[in-house]
C-alpha positions as CSV (number, residue, x, y, z in Angstrom):
1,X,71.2,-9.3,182.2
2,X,69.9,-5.6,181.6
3,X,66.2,-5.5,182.9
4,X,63.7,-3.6,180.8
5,X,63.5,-0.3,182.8
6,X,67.3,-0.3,183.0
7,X,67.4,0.6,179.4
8,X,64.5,3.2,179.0
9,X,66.4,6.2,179.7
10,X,65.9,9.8,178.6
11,X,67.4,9.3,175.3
12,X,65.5,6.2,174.7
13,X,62.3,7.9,175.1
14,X,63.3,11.0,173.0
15,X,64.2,9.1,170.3
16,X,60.6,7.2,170.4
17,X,58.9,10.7,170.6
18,X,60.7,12.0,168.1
19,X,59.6,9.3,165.8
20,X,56.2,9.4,166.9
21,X,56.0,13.4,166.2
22,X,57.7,12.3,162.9
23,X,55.0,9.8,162.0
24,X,52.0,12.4,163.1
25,X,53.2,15.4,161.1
26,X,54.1,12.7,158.2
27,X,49.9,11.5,158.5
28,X,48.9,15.3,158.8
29,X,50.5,16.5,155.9
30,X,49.6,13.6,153.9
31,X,46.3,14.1,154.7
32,X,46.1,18.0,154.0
33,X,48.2,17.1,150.3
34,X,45.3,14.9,149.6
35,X,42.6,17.0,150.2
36,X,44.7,19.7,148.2
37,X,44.0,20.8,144.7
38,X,46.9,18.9,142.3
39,X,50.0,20.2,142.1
40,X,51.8,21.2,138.7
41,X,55.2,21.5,138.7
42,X,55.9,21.9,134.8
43,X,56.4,25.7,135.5
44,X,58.5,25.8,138.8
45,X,62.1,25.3,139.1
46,X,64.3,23.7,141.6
47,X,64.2,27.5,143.3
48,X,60.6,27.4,143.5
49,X,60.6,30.1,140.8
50,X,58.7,30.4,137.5
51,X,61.0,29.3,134.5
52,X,60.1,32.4,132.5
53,X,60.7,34.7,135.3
54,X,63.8,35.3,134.2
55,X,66.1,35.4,131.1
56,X,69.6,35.1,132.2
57,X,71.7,32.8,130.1
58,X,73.9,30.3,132.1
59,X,77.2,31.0,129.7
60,X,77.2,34.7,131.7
61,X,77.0,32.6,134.9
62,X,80.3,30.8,133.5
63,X,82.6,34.2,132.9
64,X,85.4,34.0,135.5
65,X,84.9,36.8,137.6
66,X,81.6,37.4,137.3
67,X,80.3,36.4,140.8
68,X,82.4,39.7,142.1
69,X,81.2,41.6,139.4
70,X,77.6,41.0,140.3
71,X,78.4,41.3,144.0
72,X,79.8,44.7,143.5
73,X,76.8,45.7,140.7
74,X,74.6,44.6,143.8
75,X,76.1,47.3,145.9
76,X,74.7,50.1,143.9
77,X,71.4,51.8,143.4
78,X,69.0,49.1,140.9
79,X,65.6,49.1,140.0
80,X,63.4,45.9,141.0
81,X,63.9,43.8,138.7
82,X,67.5,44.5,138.1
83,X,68.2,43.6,141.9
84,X,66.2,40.0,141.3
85,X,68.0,39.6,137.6
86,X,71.3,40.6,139.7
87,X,70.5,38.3,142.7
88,X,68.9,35.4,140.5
89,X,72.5,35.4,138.8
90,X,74.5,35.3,141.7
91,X,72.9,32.5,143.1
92,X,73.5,30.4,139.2
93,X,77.1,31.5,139.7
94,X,77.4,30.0,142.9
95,X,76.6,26.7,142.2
96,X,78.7,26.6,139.1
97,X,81.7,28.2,140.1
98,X,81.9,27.1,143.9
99,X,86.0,28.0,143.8
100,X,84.6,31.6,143.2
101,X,82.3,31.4,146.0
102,X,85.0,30.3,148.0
103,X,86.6,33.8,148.0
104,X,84.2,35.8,149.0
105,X,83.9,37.4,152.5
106,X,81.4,37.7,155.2
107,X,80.3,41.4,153.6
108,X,79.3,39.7,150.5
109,X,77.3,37.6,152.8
110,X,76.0,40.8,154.7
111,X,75.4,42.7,151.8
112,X,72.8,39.5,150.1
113,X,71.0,39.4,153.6
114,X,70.3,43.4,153.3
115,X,67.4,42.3,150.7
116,X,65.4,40.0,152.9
117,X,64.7,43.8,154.1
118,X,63.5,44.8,150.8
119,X,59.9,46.0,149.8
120,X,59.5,43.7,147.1
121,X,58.6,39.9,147.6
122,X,60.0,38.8,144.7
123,X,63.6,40.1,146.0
124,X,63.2,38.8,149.0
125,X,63.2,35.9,147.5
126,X,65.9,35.5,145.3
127,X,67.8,37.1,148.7
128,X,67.0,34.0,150.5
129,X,68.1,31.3,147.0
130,X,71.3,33.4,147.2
131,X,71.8,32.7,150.8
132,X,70.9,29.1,150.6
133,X,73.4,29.3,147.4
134,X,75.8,30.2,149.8
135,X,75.8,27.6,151.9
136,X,77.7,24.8,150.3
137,X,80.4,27.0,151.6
138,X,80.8,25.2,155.0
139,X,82.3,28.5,156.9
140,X,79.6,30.7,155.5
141,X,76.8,29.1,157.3
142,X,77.7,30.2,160.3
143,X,77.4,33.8,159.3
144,X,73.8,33.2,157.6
145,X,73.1,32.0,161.0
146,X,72.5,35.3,162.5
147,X,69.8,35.9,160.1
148,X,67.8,32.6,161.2
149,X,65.4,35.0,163.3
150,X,64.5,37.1,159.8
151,X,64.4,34.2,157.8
152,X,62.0,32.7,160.1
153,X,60.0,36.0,160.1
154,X,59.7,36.0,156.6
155,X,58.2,32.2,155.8
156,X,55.8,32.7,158.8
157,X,54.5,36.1,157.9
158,X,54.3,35.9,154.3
159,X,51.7,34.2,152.8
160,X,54.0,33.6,149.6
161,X,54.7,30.5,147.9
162,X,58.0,31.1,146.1
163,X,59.2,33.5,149.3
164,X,58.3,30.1,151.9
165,X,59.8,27.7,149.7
166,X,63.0,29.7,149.6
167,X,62.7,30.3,153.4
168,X,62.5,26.7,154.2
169,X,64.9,25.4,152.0
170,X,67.5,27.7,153.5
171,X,66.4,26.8,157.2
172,X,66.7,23.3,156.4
173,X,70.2,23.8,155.0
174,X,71.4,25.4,158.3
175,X,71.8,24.5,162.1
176,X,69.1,26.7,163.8
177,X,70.8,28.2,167.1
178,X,69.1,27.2,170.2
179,X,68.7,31.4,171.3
180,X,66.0,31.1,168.5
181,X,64.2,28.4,170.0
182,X,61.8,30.7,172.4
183,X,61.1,32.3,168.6
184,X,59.8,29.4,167.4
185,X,57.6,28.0,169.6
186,X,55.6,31.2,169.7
187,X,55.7,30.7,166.1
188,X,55.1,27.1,166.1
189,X,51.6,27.4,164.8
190,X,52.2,29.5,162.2
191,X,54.5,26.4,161.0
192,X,51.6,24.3,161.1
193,X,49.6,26.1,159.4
194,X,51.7,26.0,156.1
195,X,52.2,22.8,156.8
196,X,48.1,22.0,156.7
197,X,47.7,24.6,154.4
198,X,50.4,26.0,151.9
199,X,51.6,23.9,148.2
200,X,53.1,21.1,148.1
201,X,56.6,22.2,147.9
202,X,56.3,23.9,150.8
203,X,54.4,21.3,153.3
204,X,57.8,19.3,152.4
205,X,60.0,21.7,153.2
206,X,57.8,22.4,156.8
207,X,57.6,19.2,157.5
208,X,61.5,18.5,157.1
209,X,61.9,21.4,159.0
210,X,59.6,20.7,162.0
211,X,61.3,16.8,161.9
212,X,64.2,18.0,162.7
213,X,63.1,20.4,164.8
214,X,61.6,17.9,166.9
215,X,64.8,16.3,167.8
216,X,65.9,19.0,170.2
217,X,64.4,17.7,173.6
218,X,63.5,21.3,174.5
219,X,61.4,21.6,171.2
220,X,59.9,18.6,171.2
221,X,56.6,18.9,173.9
222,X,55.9,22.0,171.6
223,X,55.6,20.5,168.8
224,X,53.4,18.1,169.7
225,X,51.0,19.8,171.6
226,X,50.6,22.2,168.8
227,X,47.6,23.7,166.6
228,X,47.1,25.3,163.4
229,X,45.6,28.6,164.4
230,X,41.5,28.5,163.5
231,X,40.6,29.4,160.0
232,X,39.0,32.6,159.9
C-alpha cells in the first residue's frame, strides 16, 4: 500500500495551493463586493458598454460582406466616433457571421490591435471587444497573443471601467504566454487592486483571471504573497 508521503508530490501540493489562492481571492472579492456601492446593470451590455452608446442596427451587421467592408473603412482616416461606430460593428458582425470571420487574415487582426494605441478610451475599447470578437476563431488567438503585454498595460493603467472589463474579458479568452509572466508579477498588485476596488463586472473578470493565473507553478508564490498597493 501507498504510504501517505508517497503520494504528496509537487503536483499534489500545487493543486491544493492553487485551490487555497482560489478560495482567498474568492473571500477577498466577496468581501470588497459587499462593502461596494450596488451595482446596476439595466444600462450595460454584455460588452460592458452603455446600451445607448451606440445606434447601429443589427440588420447592417447581417449584409454579406460587410465585415470586409468595415475592415477596409477602418483603414482610412475617421473621426472618433466613426472609428468606435466602425469598430463596435465589426465586433456585432463577428459574432453573427463567424463564416465571414473565418476569412480574414492576420492584417485584419493587426490592423484592429493598431487602436489599443489610440488617444481615445472609448476606442480603445471597442479595439479590445473586437479582439475578444475575434477569438472564437481558434487560429487567430495565437496572433492576438503578441498583444497580451499591451492588453495587460491597458486594464492595469487605466482606471476605466468599460476599457478593464473589455481587457479582462479578452485575457481570459486567451492563453497568456509564459515570456509575460515577469510582466505580471511586477504588475500583480495593480491586479489586486481592481480586484478590491473596481465594479463588479470587473472584480469577476480579475478574479477569473488571477484563478487561472494561479495555476502556473511559477505564478503561483506571487500571487499569494501579494498586496493591493496603499490607498493614497
Amino acid at each position: 500500500m501507498m504510504k501517505y508521503y508517497e503520494t504528496i508530490t509537487r503536483r499534489n501540493v500545487v493543486n491544493a495551493a492553487t485551490g487555497a489562492t482560489a478560495i482567498y481571492l474568492i473571500s477577498k472579492a466577496l468581501l470588497a463586493m459587499l462593502r461596494s456601492p450596488p451595482f446596476n446593470p439595466a444600462r450595460i451590455s454584455s460588452s460592458g458598454l452603455s446600451m445607448d452608446s451606440y445606434s447601429v442596427p443589427l440588420s447592417r451587421a447581417n449584409i454579406p460582406g460587410e465585415l470586409r467592408r468595415l475592415l477596409q473603412t477602418l483603414g482610412q482616416n475617421l473621426d472618433d466616433d466613426s472609428k468606435r461606430t466602425t469598430l463596435h460593428t465589426i465586433t456585432q458582425c463577428i459574432y453573427l457571421k463567424e463564416t465571414e470571420a473565418n476569412a480574414c487574415t492576420n492584417d485584419d487582426i493587426k490592423l484592429i490591435a493598431s487602436f489599443l494605441d489610440d488617444g481615445d478610451k472609448a476606442t480603445k475599447t471597442e479595439a479590445l471587444n473586437a479582439l475578444k470578437a475575434f477569438t472564437v476563431v481558434w487560429r487567430f488567438k495565437i496572433k492576438i497573443q503578441e498583444y497580451v503585454p499591451k492588453i495587460i498595460e491597458l486594464v492595469t493603467t487605466h482606471w476605466d471601467m468599460n476599457l478593464q472589463v473589455a481587457g479582462l474579458k479578452l485575457l481570459n479568452a486567451l492563453h497568456i504566454p509564459d515570456n509575460t509572466h515577469s510582466l505580471l508579477r511586477r504588475l500583480l498588485p495593480n491586479f489586486m487592486e481592481i480586484l478590491l476596488m473596481a465594479n463588479t463586472l470587473a472584480k469577476v473578470q480579475v478574479l477569473k483571471f488571477l484563478s487561472t493565473l494561479a495555476q502556473e507553478e511559477d505564478m503561483l508564490y506571487d500571487i499569494m504573497n501579494c498586496r493591493a498597493p496603499p490607498s493614497s
